[in-house]
Backbone bond lengths (Angstrom), bond angles and torsions (degrees), N, CA, C in turn:
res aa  C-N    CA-C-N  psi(-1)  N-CA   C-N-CA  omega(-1)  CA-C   N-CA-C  phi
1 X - - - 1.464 - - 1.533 109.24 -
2 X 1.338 119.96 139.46 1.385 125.00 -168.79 1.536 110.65 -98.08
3 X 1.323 129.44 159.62 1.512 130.91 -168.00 1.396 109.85 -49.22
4 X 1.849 106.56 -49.02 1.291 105.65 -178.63 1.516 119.56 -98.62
5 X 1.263 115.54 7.15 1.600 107.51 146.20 1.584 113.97 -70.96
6 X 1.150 122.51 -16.96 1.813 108.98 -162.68 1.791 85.24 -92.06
7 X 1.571 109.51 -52.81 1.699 107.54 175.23 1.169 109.75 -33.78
8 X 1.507 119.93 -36.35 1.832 92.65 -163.77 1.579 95.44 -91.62
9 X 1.134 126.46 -18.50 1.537 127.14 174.36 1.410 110.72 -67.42
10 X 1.337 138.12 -32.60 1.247 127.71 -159.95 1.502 91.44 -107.17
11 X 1.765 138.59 -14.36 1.202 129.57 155.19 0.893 149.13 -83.89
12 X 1.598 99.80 -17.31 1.490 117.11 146.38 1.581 143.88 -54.89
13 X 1.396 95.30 -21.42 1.249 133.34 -166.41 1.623 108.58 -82.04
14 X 1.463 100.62 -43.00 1.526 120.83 -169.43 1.920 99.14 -97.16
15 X 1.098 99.67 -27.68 1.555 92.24 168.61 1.732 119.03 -73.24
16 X 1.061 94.60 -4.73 1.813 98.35 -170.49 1.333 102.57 -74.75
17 X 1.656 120.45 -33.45 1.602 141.78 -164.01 1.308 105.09 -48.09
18 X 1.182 107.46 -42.73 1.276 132.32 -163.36 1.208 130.37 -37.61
19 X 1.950 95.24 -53.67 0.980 119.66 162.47 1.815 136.62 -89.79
20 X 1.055 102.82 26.11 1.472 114.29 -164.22 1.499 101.97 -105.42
21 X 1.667 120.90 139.88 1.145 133.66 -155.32 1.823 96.59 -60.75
22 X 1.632 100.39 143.26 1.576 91.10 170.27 2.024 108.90 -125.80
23 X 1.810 92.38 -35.19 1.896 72.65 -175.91 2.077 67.86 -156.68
24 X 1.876 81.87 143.58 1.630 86.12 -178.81 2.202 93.95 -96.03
25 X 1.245 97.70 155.19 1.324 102.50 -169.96 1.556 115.60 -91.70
26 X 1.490 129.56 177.49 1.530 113.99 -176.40 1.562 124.93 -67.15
27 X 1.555 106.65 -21.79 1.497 122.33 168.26 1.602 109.94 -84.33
28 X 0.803 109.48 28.39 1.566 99.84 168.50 2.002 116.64 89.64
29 X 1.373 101.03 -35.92 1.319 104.52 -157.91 1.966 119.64 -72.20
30 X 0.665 179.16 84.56 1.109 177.18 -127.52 1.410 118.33 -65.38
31 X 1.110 131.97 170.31 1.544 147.08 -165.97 1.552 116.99 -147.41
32 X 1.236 110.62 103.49 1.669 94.50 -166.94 1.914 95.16 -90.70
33 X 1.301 101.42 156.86 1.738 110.43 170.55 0.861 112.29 -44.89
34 X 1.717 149.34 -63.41 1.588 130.40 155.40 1.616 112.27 21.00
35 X 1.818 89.10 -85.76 1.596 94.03 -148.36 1.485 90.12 -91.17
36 X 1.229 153.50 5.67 1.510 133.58 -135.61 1.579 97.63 -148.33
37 X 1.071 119.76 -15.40 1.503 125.66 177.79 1.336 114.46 -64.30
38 X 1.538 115.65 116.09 1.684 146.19 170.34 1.483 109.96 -88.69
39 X 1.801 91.45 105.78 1.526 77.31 -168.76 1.870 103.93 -88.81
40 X 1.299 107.49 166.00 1.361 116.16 -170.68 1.251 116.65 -90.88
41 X 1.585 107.27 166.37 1.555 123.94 -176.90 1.409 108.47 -92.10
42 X 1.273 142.19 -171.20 1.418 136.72 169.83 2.141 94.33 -148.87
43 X 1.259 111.18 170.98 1.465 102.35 160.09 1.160 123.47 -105.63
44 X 1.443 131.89 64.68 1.342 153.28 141.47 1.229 126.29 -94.32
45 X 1.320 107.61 101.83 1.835 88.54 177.28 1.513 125.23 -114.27
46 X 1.783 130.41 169.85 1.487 108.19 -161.45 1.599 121.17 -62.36
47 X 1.472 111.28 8.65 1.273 109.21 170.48 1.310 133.10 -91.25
48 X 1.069 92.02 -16.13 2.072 117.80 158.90 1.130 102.36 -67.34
49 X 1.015 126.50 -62.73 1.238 111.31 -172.07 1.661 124.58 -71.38
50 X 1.007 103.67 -35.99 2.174 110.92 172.41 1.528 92.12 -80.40
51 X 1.574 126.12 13.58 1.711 106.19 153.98 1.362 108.99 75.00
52 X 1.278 126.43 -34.45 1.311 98.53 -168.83 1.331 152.10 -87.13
53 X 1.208 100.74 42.45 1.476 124.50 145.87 1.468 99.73 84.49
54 X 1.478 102.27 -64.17 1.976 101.67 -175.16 1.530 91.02 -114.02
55 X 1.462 97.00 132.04 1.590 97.66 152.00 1.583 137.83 -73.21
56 X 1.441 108.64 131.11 1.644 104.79 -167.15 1.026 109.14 -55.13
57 X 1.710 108.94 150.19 1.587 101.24 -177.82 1.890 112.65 -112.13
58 X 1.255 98.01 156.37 1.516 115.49 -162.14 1.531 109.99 -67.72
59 X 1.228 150.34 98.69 1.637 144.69 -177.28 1.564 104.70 57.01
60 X 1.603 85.36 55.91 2.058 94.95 -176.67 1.518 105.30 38.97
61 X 1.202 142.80 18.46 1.503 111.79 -172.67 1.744 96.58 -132.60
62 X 1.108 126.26 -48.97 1.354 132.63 -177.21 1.150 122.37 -111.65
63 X 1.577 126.01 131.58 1.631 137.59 -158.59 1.861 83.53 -78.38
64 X 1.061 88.45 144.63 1.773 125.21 140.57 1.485 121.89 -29.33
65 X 1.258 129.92 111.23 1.352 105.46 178.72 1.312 105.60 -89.04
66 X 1.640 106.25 168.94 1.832 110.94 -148.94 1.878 85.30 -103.47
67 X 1.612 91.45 142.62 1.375 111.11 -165.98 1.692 95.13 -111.31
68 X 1.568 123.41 102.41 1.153 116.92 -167.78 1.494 109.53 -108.11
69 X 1.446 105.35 171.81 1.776 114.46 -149.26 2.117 78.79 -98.37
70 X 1.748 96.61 158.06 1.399 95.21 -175.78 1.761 97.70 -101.92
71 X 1.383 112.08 173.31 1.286 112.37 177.04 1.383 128.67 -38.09
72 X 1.606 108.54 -58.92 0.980 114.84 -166.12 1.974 110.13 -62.69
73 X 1.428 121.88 -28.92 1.348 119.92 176.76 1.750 97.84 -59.90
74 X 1.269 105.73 -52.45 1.338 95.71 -176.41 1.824 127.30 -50.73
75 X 1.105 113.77 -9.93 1.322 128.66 -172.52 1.298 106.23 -111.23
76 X 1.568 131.82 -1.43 1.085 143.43 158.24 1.083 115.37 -106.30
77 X 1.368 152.62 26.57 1.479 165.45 170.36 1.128 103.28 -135.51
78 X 1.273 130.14 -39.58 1.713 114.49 178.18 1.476 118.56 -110.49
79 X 1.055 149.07 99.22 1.542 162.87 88.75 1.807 94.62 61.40
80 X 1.240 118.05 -58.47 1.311 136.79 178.17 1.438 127.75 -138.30
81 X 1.427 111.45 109.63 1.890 119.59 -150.28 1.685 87.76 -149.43
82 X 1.249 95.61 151.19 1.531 120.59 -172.15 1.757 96.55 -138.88
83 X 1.263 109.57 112.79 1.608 113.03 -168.37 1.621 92.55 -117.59
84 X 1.826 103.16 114.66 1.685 95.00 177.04 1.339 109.14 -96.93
85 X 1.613 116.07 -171.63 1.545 113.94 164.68 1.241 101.00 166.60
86 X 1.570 117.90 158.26 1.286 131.70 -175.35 1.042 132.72 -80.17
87 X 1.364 140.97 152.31 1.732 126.01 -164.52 1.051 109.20 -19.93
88 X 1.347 140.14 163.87 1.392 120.19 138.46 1.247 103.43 98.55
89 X 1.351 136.54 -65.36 1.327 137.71 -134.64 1.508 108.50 -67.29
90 X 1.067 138.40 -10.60 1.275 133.81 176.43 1.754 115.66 101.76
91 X 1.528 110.56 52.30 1.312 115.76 -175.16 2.045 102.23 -97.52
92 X 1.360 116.37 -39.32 1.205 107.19 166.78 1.468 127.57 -67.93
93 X 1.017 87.44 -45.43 1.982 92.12 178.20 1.277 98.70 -75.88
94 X 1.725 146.32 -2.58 1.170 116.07 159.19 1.595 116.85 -81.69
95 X 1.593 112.94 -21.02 1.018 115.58 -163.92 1.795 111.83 -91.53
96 X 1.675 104.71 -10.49 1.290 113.21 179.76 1.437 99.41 -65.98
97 X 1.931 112.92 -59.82 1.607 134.28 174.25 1.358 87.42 -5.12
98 X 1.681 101.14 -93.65 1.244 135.99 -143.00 1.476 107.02 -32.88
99 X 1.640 117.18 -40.30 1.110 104.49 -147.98 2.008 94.19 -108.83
100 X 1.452 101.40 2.93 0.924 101.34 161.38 1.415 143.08 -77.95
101 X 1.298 89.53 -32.27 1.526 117.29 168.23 1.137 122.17 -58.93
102 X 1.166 113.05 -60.79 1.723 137.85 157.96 1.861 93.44 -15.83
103 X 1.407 92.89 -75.03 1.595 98.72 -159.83 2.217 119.42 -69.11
104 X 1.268 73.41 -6.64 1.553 91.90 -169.75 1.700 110.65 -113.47
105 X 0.593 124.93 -59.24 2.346 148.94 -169.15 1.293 97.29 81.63
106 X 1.249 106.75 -145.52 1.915 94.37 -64.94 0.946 131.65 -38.44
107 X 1.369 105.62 147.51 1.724 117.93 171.88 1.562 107.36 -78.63
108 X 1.129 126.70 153.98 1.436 136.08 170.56 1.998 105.78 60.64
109 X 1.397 114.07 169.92 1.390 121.03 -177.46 1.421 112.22 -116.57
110 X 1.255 128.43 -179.65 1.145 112.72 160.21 1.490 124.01 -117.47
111 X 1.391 119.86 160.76 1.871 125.28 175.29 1.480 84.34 58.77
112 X 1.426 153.04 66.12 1.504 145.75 140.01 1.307 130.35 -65.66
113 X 1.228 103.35 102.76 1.790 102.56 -158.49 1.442 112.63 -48.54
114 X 1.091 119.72 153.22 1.594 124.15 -164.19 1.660 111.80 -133.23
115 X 1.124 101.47 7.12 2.228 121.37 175.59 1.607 115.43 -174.38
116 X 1.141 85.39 166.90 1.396 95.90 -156.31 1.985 93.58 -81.74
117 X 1.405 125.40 2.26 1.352 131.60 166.20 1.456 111.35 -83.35
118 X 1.665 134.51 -4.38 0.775 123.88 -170.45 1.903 121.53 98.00
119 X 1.191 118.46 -22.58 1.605 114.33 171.17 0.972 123.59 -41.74
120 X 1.640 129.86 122.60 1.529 125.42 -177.86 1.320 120.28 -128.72
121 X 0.948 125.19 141.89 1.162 111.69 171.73 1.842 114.19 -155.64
122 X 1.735 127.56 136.64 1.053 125.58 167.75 1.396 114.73 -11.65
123 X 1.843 114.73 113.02 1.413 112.46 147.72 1.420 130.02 -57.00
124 X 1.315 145.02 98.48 1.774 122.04 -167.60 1.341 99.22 -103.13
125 X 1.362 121.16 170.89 1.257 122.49 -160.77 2.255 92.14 -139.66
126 X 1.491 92.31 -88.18 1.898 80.05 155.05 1.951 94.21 103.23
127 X 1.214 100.45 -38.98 1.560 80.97 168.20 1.192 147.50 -71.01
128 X 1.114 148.60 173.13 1.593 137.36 -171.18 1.422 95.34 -154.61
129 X 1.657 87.85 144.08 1.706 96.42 -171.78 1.584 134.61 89.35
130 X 1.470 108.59 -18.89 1.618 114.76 -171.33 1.171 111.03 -46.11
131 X 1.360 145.84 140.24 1.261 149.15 -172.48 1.844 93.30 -130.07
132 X 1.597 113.99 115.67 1.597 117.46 -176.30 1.341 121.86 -89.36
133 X 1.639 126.75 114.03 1.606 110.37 -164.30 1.810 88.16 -115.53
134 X 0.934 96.60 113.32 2.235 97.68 175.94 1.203 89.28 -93.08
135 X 1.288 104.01 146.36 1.460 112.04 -174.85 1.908 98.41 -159.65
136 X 1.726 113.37 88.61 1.338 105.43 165.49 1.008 149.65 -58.72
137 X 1.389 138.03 125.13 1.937 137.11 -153.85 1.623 80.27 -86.12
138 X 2.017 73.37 144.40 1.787 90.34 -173.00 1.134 81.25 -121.80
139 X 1.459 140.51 169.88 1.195 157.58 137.71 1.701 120.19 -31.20
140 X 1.457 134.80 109.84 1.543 125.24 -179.17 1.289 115.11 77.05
141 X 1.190 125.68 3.37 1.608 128.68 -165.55 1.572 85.51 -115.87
142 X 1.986 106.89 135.72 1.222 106.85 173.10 1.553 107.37 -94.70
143 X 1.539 115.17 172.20 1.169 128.09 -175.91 1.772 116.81 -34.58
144 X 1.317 72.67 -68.52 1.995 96.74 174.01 1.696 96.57 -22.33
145 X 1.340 86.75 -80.53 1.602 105.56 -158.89 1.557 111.29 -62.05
146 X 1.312 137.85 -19.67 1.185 155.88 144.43 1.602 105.93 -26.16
147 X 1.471 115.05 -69.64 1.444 134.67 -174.96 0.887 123.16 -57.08
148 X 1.888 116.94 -39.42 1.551 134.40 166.02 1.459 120.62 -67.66
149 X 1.496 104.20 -23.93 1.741 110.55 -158.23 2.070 79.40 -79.45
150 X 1.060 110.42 -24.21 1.823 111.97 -147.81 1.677 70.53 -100.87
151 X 0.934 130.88 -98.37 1.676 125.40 -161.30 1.879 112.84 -110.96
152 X 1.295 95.43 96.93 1.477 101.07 -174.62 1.885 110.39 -64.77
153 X 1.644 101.29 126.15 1.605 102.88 -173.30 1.343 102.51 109.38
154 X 1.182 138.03 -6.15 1.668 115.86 -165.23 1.536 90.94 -68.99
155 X 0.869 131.90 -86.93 1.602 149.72 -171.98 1.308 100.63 -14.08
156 X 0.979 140.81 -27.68 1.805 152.41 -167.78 1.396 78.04 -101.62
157 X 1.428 128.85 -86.95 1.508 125.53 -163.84 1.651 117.33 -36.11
158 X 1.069 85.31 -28.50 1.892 82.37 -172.18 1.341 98.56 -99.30
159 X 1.051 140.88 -24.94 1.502 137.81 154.46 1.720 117.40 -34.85
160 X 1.199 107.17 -46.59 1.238 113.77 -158.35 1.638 123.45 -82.58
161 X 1.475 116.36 161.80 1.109 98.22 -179.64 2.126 135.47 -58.97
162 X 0.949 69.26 -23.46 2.253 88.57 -173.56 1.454 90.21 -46.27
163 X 1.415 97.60 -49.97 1.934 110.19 -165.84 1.451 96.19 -56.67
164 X 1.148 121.52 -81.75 1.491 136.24 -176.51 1.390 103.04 -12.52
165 X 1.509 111.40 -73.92 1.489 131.60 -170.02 1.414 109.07 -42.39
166 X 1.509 104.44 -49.96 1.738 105.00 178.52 1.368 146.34 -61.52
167 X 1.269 132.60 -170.05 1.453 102.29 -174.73 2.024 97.47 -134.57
168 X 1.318 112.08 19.68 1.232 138.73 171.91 1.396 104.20 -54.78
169 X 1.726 122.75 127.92 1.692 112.58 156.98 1.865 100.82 -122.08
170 X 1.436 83.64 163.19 1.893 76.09 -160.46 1.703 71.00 -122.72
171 X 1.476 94.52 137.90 1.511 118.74 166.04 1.835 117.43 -106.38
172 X 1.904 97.28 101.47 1.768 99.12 -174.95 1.761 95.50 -71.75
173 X 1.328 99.07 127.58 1.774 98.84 162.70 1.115 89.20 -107.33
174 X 1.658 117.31 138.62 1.548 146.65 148.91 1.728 103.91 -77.53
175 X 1.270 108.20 112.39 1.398 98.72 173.80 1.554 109.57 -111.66
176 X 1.359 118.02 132.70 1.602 120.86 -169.08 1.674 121.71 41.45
177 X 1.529 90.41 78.40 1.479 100.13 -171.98 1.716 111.28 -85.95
178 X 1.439 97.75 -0.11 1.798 103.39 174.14 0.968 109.63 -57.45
179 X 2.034 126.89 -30.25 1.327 127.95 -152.71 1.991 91.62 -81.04
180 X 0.901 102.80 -17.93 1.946 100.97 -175.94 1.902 100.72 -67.61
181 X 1.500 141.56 -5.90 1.427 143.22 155.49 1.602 72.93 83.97
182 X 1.652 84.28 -135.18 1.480 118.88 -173.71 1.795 117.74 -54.73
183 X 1.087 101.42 -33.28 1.435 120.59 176.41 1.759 108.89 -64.72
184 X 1.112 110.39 -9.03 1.707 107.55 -164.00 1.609 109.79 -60.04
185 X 1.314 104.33 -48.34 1.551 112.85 176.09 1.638 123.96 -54.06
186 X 1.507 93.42 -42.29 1.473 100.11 175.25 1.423 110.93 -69.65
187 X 1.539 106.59 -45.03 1.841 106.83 -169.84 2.212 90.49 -60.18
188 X 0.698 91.98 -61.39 2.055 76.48 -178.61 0.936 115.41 -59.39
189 X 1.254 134.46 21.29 1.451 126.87 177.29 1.746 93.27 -137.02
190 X 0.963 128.25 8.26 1.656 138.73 155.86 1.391 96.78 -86.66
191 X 1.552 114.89 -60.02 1.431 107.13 -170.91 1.389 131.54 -76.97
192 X 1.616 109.13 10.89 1.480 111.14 168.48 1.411 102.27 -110.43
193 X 1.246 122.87 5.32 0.985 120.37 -150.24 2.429 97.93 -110.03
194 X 1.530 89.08 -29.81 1.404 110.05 153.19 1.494 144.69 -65.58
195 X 1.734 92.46 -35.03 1.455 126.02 171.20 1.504 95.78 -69.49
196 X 1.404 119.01 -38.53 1.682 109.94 -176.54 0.937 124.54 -104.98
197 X 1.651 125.86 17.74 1.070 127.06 138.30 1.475 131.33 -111.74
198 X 1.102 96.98 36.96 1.549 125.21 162.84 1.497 153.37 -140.10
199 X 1.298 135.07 91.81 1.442 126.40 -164.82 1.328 135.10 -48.26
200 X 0.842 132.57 110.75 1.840 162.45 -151.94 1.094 117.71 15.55
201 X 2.108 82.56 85.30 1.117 105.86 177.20 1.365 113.23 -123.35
202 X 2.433 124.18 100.62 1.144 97.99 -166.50 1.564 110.41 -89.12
203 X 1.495 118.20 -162.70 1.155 129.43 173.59 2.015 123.91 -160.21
204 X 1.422 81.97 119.91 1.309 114.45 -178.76 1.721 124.02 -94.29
205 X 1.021 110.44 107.64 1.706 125.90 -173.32 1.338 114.28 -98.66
206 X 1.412 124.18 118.20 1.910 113.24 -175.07 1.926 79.40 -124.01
207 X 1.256 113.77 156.57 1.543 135.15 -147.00 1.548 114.43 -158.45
208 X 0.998 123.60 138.69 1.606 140.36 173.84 1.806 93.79 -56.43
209 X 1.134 161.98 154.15 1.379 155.04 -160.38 2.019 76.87 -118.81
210 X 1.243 133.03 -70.91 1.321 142.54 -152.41 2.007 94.48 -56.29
211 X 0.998 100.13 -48.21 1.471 127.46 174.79 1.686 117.30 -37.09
212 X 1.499 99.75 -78.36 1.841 113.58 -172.77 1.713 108.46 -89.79
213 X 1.327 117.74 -10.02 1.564 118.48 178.64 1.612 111.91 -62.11
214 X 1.412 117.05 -12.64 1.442 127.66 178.12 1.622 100.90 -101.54
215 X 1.028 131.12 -19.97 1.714 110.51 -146.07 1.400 81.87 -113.90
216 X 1.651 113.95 132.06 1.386 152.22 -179.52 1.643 100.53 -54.89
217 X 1.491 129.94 83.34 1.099 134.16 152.30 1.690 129.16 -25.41
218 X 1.071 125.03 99.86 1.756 123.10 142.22 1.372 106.24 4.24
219 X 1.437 142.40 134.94 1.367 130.61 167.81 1.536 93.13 -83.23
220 X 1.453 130.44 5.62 1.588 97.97 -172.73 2.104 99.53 -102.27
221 X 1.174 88.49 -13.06 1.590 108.73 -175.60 1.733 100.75 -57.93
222 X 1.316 135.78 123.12 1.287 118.76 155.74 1.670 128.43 -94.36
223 X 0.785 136.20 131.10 1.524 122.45 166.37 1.119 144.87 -111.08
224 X 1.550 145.52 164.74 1.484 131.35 -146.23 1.600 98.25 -171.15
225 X 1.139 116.94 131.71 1.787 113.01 178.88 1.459 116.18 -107.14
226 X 1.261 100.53 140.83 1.706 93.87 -173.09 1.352 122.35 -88.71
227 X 1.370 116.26 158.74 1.890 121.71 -140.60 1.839 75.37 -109.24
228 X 1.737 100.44 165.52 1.335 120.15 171.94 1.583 110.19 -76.66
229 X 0.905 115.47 177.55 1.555 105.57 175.79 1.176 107.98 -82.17
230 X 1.884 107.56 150.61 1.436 95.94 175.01 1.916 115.85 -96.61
231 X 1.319 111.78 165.69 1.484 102.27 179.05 1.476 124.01 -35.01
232 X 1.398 128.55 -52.32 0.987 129.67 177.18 1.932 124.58 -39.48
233 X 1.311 80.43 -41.51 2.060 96.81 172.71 1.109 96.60 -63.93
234 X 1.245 127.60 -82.46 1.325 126.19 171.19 1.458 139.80 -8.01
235 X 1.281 103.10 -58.73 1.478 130.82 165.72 1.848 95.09 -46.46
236 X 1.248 89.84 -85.16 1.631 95.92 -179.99 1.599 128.74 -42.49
237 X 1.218 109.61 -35.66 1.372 134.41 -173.59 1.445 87.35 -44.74
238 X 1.391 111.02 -94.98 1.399 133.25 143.24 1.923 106.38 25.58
239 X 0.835 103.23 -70.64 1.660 125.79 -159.01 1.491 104.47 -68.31
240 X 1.578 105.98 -72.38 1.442 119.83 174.62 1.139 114.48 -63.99
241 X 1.187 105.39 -29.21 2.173 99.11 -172.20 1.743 113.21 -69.45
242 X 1.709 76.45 -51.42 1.890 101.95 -155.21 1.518 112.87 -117.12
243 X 1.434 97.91 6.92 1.655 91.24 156.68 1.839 90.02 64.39
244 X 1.176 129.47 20.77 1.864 125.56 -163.32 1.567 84.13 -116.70
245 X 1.552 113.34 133.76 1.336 121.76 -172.05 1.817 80.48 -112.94
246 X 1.498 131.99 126.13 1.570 130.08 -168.06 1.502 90.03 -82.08
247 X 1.357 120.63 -54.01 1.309 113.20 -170.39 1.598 132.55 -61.32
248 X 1.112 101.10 -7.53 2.080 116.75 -175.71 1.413 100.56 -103.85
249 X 1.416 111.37 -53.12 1.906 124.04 164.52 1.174 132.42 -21.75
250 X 1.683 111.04 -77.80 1.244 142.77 130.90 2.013 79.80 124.13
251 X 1.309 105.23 33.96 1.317 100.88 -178.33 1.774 100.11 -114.58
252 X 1.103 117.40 138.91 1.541 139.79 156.60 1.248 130.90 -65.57
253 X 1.451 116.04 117.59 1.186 122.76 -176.08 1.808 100.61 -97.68
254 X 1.435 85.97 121.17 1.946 110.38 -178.47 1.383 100.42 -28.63
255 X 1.280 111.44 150.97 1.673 130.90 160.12 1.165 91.45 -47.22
256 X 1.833 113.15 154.40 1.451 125.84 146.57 1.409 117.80 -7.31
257 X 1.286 87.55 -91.42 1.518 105.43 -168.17 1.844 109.84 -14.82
258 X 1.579 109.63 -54.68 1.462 136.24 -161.46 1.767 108.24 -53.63
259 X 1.279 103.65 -41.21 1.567 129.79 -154.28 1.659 84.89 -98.55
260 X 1.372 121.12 83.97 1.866 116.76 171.78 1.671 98.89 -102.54
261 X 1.931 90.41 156.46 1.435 91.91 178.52 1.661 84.67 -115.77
262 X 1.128 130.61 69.78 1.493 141.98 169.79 1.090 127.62 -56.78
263 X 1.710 115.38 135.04 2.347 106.23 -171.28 1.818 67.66 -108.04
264 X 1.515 92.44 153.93 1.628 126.01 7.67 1.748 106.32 -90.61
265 X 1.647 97.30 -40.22 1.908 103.86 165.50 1.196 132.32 -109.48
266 X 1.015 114.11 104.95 1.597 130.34 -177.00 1.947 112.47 -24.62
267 X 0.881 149.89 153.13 1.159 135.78 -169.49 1.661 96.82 -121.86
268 X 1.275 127.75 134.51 1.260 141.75 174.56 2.013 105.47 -29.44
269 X 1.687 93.35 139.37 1.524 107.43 161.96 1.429 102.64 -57.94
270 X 1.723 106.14 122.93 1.628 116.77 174.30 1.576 121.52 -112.26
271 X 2.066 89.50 108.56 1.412 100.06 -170.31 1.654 111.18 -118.70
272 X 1.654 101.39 152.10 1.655 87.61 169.34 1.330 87.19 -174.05
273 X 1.577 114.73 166.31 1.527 142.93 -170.85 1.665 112.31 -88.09
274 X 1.489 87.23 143.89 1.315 108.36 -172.00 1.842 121.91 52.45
275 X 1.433 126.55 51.67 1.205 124.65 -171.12 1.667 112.73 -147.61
276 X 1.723 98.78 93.87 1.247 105.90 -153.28 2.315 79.19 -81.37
277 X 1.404 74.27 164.52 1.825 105.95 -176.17 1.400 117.33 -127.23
278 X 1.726 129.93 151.06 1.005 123.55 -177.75 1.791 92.48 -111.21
279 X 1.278 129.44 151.01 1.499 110.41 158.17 1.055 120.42 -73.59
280 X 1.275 134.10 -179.11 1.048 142.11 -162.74 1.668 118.10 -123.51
281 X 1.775 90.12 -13.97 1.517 88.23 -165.71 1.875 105.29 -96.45
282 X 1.358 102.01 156.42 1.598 103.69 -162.31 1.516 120.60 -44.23
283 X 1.259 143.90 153.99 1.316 140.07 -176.48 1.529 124.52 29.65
284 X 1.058 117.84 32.30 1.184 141.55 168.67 1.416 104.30 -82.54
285 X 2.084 96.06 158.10 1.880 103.91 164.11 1.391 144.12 -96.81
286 X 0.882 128.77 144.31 1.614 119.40 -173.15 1.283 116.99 -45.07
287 X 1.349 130.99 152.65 1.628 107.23 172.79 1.654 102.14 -102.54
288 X 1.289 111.96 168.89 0.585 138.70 -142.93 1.784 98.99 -91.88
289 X 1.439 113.45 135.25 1.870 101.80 167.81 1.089 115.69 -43.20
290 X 1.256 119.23 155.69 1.649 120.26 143.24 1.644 116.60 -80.80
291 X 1.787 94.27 155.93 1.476 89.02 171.92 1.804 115.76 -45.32
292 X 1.359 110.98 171.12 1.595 135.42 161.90 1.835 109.20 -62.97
């Protein structure tokens, strides 16, 4: 099989995502990931990263609220990333997105709110070439064989010269690597261990959050947990999904937590009247009641 026979197989593959159910709506009708995908927050924010330690504070008296980076940047800065999160939270359907996107564009959105005050700013993404291999953790099955069961030959393909020559990087997503038990540590330490014997090849890990918060990380592995949505998504969620204007309504769109992009079926946008919410995500603001 030739480089660009497996490319059009593994993008074809990721274009299918596309269409796969993501959240059924209040009329009944469905929403496929395409159009309906919320992309996520992570807990990094740009002040972590510019280091500086304390955030400046606002008329000397009140901090800054923290403007955090979304998943997908995080999966474009690290080579090797382990993205956790809680039932629900939207670790498959980010990783379906991702690789849909990949195969389709654009990558990243634009002005993506980044707090629950409203801060936005361009998601960028910036790579060229990513080739998306999803590959779900089964229980007892090693890495290797994981990779083969999902695309038989990669390991030969990337061995070979065609690969070498090209300028292709193939991104392995691990999807729900909790299901590997006891084995979890080892299965990521197969899969960096593949990543290093191979040229640009990254790797992406999504995780049970209750699950991988115990198990002794790889120092080359980074990790990052994913945030609830902030109001602003919400707000929008709302808008784009369901055609639901919150402010004319006077109905509330559920905390994070409420709103899952869940495999195998996503569970309906969860809305209802009069039910004020606190967020959840760190130094963040309360929201606000709904009207009476």
């Amino acid at each position: 099989m030739t480089t660009r026979d497996l490319t059009q197989i593994l993008l074809n593959e990721a274009r299918s995502f596309g269409q796969l159910p993501l959240m059924a709506r209040p009329d009944g009708t469905v929403a496929m990931l395409a159009e309906a995908y919320i992309p996520l927050l992570v807990n990094f924010t740009f002040e972590d990263k510019a280091a500086k330690g304390l955030r400046k504070l606002q008329d000397q008296a009140e901090p800054e609220p923290a403007v955090y980076f979304s998943a997908l940047e995080m999966v474009r800065d690290h080579a090797a990333l382990l993205l956790a999160g809680e039932t629900g939270s939207g670790k498959t359907s980010f990783a379906r997105h991702l690789a849909f996107r990949l195969a389709e564009g654009p990558v990243g959105v634009p002005a993506l709110a980044r707090n629950d005050l409203g801060a936005a700013h361009d998601e960028s993404w910036g790579l060229e070439a990513v080739l998306p291999l999803l590959v779900p953790v089964i229980a007892g099955e090693s890495f290797s064989a994981l990779v083969e069961m999902v695309q038989p030959g990669v390991s030969a393909w990337l061995a070979g010269e065609e690969w070498q020559a090209s300028d292709n990087t193939l991104l392995v997503i691990l999807d729900g690597v909790e299901a590997a038990g006891e084995r979890g540590v080892a299965l990521l330490e197969e899969a960096l261990a593949f990543q290093k014997a191979h040229s640009r090849v990254r790797l992406l890990a999504l995780g049970e959050a209750s699950v991988v918060k115990s198990w002794p990380l790889p120092s080359s592995l980074v990790r990052y947990d994913l945030l609830p949505l902030v109001q602003a998504q919400r707000i929008d969620a709302a808008e784009r999904i369901c055609a639901m204007d919150l402010a004319k309504t006077g109905v509330a769109l559920g905390a994070a937590a409420e709103i899952r992009h869940s495999s195998p079926w996503p569970l309906a946008v969860v809305m209802w009247a009069r039910a004020p919410r606190r967020s959840s995500i760190p130094g963040s603001t309360a929201l606000p009641e709904t009207p009476a």
